[in-house]
Backbone as CSV, one residue per row, in Angstrom:
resi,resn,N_x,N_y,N_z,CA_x,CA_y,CA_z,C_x,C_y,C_z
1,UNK,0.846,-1.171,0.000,0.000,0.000,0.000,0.890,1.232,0.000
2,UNK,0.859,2.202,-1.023,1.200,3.457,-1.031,0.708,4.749,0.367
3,UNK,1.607,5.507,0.119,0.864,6.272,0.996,-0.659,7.002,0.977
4,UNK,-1.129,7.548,-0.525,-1.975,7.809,-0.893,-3.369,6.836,-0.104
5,UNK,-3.100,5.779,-0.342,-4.126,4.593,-0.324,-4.437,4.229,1.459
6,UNK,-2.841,4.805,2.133,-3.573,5.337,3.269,-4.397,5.898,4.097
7,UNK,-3.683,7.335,3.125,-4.812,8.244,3.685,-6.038,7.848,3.205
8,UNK,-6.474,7.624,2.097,-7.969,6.999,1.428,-8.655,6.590,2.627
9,UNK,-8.406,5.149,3.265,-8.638,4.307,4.030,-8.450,5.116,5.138
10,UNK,-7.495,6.033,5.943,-7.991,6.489,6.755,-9.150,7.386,6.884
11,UNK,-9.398,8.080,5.881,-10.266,8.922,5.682,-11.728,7.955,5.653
12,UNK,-11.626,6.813,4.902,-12.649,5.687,4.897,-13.124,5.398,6.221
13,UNK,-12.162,5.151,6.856,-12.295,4.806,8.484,-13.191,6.113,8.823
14,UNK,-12.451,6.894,9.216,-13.323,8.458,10.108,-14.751,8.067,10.255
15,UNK,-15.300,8.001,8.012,-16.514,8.206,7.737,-17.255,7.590,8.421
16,UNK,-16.550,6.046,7.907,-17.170,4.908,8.965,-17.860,5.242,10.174
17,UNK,-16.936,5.384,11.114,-16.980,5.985,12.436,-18.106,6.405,12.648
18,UNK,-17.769,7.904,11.815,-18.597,8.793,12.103,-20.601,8.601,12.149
19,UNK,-20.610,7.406,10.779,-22.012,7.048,10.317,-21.877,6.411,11.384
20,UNK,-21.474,5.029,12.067,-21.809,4.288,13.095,-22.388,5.078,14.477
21,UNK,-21.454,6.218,14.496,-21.686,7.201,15.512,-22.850,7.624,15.606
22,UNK,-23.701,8.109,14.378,-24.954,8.480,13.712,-25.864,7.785,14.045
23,UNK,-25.556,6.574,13.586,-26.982,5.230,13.707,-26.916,5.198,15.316
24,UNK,-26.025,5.383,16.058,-25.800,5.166,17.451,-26.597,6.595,18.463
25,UNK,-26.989,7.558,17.903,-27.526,8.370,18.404,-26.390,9.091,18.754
26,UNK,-25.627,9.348,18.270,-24.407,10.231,18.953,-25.279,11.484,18.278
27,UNK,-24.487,12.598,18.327,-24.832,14.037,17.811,-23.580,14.934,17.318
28,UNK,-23.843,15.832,16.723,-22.806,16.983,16.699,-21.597,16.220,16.380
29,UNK,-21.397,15.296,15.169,-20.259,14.481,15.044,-19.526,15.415,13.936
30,UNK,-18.519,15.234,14.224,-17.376,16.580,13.270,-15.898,15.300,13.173
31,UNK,-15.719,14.996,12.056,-14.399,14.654,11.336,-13.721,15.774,11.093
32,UNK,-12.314,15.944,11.781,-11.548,17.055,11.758,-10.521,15.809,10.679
33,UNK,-9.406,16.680,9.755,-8.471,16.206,8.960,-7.477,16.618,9.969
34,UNK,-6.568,16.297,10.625,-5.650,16.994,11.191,-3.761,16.399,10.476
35,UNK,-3.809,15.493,9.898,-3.335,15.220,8.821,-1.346,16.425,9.199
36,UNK,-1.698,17.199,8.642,-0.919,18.559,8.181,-0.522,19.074,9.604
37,UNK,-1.406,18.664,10.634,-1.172,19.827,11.764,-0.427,18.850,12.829
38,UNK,-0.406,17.735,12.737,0.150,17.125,13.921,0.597,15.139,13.845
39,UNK,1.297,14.366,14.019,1.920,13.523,13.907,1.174,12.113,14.528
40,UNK,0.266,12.713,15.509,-0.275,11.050,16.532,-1.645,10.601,15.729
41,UNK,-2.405,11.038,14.688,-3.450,10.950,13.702,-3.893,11.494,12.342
42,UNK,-4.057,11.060,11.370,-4.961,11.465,10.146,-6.122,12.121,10.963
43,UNK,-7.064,11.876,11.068,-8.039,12.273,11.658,-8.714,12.157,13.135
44,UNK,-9.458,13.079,13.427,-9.999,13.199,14.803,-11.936,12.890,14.376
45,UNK,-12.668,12.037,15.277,-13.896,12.074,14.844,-14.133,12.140,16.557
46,UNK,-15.454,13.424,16.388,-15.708,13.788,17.692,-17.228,13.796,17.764
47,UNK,-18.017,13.159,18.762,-18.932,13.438,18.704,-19.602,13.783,20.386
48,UNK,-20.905,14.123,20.493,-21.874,14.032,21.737,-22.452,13.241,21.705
49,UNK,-22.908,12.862,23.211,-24.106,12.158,23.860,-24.552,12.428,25.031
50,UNK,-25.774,12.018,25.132,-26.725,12.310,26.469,-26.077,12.095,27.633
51,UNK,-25.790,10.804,27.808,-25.197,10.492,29.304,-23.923,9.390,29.345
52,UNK,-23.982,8.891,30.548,-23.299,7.860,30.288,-23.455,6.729,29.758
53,UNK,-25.126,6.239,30.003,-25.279,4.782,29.917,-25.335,5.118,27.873
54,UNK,-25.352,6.211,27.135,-25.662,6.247,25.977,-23.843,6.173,25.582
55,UNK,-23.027,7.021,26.248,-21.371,6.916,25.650,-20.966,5.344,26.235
56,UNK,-21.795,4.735,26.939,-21.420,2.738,26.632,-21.777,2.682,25.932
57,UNK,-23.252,3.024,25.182,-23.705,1.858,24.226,-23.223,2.520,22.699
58,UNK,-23.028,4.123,22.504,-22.261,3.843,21.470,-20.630,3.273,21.319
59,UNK,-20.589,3.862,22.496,-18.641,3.141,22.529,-18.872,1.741,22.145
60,UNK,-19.705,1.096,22.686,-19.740,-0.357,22.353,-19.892,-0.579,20.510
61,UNK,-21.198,-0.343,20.148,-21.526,0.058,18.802,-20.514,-0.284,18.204
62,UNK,-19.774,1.307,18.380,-18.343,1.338,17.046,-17.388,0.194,16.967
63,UNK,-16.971,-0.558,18.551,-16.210,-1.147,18.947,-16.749,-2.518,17.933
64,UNK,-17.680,-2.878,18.099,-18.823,-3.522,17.442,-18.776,-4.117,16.011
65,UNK,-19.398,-2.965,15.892,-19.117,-2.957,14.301,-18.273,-3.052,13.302
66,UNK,-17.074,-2.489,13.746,-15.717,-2.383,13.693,-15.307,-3.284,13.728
67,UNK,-15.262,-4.145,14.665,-14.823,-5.681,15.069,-15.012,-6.752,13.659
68,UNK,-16.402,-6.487,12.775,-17.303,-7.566,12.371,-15.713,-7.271,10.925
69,UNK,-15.421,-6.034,11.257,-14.279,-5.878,9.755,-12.768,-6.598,10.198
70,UNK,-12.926,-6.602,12.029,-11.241,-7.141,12.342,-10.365,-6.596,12.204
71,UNK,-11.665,-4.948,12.499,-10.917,-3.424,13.280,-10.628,-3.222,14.562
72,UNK,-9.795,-3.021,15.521,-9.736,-3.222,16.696,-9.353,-1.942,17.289
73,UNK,-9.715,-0.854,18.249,-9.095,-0.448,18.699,-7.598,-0.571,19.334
74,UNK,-6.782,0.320,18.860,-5.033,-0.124,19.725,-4.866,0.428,21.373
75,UNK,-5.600,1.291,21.452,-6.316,2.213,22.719,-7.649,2.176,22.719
76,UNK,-7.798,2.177,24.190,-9.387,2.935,24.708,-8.943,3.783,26.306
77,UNK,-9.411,4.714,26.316,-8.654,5.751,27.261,-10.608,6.190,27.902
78,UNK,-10.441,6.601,28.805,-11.822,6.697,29.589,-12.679,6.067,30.010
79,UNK,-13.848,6.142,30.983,-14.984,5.647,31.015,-15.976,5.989,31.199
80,UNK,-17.240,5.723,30.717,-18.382,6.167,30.545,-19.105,7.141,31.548
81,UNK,-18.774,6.591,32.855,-19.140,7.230,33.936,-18.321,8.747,33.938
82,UNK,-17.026,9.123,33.251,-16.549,10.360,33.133,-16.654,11.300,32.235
83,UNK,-17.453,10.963,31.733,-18.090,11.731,30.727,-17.429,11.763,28.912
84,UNK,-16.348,11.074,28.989,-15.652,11.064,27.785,-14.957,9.902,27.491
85,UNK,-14.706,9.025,26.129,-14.319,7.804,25.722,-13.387,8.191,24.672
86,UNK,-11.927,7.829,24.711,-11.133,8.302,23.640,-10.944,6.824,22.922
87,UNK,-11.155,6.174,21.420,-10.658,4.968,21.072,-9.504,5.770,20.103
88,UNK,-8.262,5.024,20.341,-7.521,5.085,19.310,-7.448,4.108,18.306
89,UNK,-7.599,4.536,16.776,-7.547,3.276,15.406,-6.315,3.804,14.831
90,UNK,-4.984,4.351,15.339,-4.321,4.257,14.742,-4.601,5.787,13.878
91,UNK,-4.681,5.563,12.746,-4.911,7.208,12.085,-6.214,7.562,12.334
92,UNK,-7.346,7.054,12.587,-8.473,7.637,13.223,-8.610,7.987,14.618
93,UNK,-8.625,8.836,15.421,-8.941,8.734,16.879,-10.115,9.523,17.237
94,UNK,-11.292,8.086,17.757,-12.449,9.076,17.944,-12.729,9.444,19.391
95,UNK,-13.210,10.751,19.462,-13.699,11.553,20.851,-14.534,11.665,21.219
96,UNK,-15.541,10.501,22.260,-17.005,10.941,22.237,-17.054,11.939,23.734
97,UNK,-17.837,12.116,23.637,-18.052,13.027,25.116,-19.538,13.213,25.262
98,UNK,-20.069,13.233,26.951,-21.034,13.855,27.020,-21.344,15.436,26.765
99,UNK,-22.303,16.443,26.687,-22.091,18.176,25.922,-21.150,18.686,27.176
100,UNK,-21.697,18.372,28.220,-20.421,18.717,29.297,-18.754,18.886,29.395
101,UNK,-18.554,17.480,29.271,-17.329,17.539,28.696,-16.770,17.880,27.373
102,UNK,-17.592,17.878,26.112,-17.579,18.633,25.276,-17.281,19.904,25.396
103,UNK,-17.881,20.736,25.883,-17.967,22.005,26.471,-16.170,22.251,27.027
104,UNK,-15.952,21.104,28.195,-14.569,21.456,28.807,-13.647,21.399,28.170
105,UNK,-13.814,20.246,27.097,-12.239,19.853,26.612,-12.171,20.908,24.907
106,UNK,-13.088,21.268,24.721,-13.535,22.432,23.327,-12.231,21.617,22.243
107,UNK,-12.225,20.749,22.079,-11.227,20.044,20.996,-11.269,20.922,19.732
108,UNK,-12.604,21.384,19.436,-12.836,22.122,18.198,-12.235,22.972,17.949
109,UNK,-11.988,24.222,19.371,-11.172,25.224,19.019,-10.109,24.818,19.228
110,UNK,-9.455,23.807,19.752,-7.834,23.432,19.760,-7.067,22.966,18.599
111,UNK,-8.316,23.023,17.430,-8.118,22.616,16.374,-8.470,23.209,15.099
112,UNK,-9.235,24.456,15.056,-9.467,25.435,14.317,-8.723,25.385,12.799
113,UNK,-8.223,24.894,13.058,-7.124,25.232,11.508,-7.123,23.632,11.128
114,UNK,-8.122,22.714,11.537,-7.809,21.591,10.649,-9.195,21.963,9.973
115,UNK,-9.353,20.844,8.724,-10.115,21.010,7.961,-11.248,20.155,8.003
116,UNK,-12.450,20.508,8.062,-13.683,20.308,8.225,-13.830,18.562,7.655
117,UNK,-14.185,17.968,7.222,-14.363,16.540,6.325,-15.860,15.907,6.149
118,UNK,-16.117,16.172,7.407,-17.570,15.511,7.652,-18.229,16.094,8.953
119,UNK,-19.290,16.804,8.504,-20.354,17.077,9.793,-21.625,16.730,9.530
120,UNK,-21.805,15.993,11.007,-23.676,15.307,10.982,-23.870,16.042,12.610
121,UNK,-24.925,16.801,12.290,-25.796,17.498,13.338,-26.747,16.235,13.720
């Protein structure tokens, strides 16, 4: 695999994500490219949820679904009860959070200058 065909597939991944995130009731899901701006990911996929018992059942979901391809997370950092779930895929790393912690950790503006890819309200 070229590098090109990387990024493809990482970018493939995010989308992924991001729709699973969708069907999962997440909200406010934003694929940042961060690619250009920093070295530990291709992309950031961030989304909201209601509470905790909803950031298990989508964390589970993606984990899930993901699996059925013999995608695995290499990290999982948080727990549900804290309001935020970080999985790392390697060039994807997704951020769910309850709006709370959303609110605290504002990833969006820490990231302003990456480029938009995918937003589902």
């Amino acid at each position: 695999m070229d590098g090109q065909e990387g990024v493809i597939e990482a970018a493939a991944l995010a989308r992924q994500i991001a729709e699973i995130a969708s069907d999962s009731l997440a909200r406010d899901i934003l694929v940042l490219d961060i690619r250009h701006l920093s070295p530990i990911a291709d992309y950031f996929v961030i989304s909201s949820v209601e509470n905790a018992r909803q950031l298990r059942a989508v964390t589970e979901h993606i984990e899930q679904e993901l699996a059925k391809e013999n995608i695995r997370p290499q990290r999982r950092e948080g727990v549900p009860e804290s309001g935020w779930i970080v999985l790392d895929y390697g060039d994807a790393i997704v951020h769910l959070f309850t709006a709370e912690q959303r609110e605290f950790y504002r990833l969006e503006e820490l990231w302003t200058d990456a480029q938009r890819l995918l937003v589902i309200q």
